[in-house]
NUNU-958039 format. One record per residue: residue number from 1; residue in one letter; x, y, z of N, C-alpha, C in turn. Coordinates in pm, whole numbers, padded with zeros to 5 digits. Layout:
! NUNU-958039
+-----+------+--------+--------+--------+--------+--------+--------+--------+--------+--------+
! pos ! code !   n_c1 !   n_c2 !   n_c3 !  ca_c1 !  ca_c2 !  ca_c3 !   c_c1 !   c_c2 !   c_c3 !
+-----+------+--------+--------+--------+--------+--------+--------+--------+--------+--------+
! NUM !    A !      X !      Y !      Z !      X !      Y !      Z !      X !      Y !      Z !
...
+-----+------+--------+--------+--------+--------+--------+--------+--------+--------+--------+
This chain:
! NUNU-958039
+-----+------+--------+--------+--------+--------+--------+--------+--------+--------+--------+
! pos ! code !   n_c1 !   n_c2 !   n_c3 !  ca_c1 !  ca_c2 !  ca_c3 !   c_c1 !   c_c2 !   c_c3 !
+-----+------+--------+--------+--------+--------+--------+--------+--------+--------+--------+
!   1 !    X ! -00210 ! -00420 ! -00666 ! -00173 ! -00381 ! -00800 ! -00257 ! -00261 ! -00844 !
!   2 !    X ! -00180 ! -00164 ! -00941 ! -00241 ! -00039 ! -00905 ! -00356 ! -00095 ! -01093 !
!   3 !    X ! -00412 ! -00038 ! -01112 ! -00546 ! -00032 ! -01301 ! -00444 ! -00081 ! -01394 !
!   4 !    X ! -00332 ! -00010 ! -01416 ! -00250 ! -00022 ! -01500 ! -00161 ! -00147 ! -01525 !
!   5 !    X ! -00175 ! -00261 ! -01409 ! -00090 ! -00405 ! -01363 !  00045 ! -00382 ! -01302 !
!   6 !    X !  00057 ! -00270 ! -01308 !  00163 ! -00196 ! -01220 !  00197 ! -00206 ! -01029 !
!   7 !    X !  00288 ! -00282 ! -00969 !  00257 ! -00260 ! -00856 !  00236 ! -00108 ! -00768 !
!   8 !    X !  00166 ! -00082 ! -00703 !  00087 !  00043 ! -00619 !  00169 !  00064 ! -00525 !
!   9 !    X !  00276 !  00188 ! -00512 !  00376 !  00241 ! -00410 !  00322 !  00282 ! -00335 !
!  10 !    X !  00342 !  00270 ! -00226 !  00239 !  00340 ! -00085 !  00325 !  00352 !  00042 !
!  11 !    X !  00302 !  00472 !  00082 !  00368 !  00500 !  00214 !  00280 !  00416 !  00326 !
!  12 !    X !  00313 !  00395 !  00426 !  00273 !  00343 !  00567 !  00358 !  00427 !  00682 !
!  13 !    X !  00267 !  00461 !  00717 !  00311 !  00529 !  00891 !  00274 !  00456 !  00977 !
!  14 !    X !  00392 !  00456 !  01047 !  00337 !  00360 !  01202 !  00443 !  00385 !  01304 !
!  15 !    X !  00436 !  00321 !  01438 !  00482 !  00385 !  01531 !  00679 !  00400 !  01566 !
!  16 !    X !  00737 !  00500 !  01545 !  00847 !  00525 !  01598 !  00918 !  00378 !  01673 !
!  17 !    X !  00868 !  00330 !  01757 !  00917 !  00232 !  01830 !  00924 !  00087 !  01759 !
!  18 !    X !  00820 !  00106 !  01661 !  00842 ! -00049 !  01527 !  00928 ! -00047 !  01481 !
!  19 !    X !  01063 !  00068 !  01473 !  01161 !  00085 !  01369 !  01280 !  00065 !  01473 !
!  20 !    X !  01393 !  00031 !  01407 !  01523 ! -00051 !  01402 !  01596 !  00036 !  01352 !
!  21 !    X !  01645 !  00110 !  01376 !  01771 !  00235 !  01330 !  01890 !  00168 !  01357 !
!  22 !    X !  02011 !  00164 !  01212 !  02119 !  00089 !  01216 !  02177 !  00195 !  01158 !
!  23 !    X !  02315 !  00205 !  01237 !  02385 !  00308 !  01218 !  02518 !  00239 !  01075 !
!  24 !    X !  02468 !  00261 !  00947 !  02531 !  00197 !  00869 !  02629 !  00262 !  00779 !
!  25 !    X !  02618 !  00434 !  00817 !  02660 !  00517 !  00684 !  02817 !  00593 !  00750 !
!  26 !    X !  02919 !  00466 !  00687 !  03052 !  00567 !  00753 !  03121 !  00581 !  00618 !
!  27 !    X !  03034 !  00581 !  00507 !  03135 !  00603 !  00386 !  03179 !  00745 !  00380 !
!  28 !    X !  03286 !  00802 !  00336 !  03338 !  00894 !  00361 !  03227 !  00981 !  00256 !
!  29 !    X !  03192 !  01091 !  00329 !  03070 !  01210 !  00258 !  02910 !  01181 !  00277 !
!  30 !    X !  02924 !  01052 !  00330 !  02788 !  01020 !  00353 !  02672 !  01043 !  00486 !
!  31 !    X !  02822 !  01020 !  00588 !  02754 !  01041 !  00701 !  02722 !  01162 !  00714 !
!  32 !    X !  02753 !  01269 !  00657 !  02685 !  01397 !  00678 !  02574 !  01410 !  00639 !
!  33 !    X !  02481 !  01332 !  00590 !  02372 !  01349 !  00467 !  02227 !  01310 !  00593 !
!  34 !    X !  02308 !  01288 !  00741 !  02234 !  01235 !  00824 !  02117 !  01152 !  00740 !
!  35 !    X !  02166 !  01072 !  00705 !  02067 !  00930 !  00635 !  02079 !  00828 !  00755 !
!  36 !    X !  01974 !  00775 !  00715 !  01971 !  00591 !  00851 !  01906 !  00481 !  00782 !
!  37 !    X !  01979 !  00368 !  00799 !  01954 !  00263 !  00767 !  01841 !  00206 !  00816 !
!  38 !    X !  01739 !  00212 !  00792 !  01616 !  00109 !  00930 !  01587 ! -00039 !  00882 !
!  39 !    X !  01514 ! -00080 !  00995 !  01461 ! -00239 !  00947 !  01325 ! -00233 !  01003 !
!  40 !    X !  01190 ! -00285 !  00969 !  01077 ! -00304 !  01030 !  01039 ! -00435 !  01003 !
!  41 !    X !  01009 ! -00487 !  01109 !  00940 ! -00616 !  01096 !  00826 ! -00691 !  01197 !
!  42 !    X !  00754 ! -00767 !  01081 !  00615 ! -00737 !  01185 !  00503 ! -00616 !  01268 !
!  43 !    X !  00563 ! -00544 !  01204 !  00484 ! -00404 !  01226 !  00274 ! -00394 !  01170 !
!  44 !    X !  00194 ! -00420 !  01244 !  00076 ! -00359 !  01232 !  00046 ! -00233 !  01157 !
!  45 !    X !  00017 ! -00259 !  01046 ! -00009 ! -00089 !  01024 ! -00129 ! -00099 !  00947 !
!  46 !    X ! -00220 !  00004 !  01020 ! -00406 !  00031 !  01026 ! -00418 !  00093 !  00869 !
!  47 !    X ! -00505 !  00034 !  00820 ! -00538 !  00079 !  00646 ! -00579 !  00203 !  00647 !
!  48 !    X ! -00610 !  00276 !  00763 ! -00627 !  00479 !  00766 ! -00526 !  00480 !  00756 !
!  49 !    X ! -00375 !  00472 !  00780 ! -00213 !  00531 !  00802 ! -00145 !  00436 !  00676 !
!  50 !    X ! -00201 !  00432 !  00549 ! -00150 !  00358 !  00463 ! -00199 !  00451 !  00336 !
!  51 !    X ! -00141 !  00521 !  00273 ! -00154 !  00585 !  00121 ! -00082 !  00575 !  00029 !
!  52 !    X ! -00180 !  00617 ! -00101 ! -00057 !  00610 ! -00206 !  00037 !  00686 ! -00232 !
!  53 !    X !  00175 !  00613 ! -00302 !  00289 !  00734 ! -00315 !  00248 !  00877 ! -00376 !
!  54 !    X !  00200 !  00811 ! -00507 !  00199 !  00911 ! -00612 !  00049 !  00978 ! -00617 !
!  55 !    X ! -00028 !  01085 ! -00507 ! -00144 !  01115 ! -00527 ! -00176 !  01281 ! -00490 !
!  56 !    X ! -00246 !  01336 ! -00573 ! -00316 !  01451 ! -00521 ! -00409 !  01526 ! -00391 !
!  57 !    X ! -00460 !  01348 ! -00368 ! -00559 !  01333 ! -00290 ! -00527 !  01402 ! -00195 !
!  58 !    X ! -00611 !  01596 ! -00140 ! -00554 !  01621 !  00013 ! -00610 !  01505 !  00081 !
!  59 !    X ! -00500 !  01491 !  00251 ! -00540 !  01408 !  00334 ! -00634 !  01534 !  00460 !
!  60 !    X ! -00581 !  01649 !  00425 ! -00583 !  01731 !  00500 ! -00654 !  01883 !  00469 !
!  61 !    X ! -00699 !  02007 !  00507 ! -00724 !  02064 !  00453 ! -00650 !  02197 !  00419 !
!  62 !    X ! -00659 !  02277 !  00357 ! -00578 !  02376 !  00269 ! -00477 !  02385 !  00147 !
!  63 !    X ! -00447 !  02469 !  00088 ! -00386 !  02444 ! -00005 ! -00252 !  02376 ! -00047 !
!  64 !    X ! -00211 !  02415 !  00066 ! -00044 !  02341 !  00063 ! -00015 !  02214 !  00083 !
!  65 !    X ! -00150 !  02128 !  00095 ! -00183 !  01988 !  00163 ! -00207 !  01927 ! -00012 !
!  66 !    X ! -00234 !  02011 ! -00099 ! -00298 !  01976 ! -00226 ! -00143 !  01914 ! -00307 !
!  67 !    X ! -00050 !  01962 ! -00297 !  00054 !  01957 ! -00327 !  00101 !  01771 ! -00337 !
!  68 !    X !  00082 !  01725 ! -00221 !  00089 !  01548 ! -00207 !  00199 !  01571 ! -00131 !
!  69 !    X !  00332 !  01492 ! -00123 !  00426 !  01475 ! -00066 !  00571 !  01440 ! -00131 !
!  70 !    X !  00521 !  01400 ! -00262 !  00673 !  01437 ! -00340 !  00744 !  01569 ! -00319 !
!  71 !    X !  00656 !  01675 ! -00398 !  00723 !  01804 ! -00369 !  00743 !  01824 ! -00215 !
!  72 !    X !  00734 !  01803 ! -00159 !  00738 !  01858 ! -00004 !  00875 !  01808 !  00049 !
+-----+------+--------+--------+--------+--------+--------+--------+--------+--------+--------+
């Protein structure tokens, strides 16, 4: 829970091969949008490869890293 009692959105990265790609999008206009359905389950993921959605914090260095990952 993030200060505010708000639950805390957070990305997790983890490995390519934990994910379940389901080919779900045949609505007409959609499949072009190359979108994918995934599923993960039981996936390990290390508290370094876990951040918050909404942050300034660079992970990295230079300016364009300052930005976060919404805009990007």
């Amino acid at each position: 829970m993030a200060d505010n009692g708000l639950p805390e959105m957070l990305i997790a990265v983890f490995a390519r091969d934990d994910v379940e790609f389901t080919d779900g999008w045949h609505v007409t206009g959609l499949k072009g949008t190359g979108s994918f359905d995934y599923n993960v389950q039981d996936a390990f993921v290390a508290e370094h490869r876990v951040f918050p959605l909404f942050t300034r914090e660079p992970r990295r260095g230079g300016t364009l890293f300052e930005l976060g990952l919404m805009p990007i």
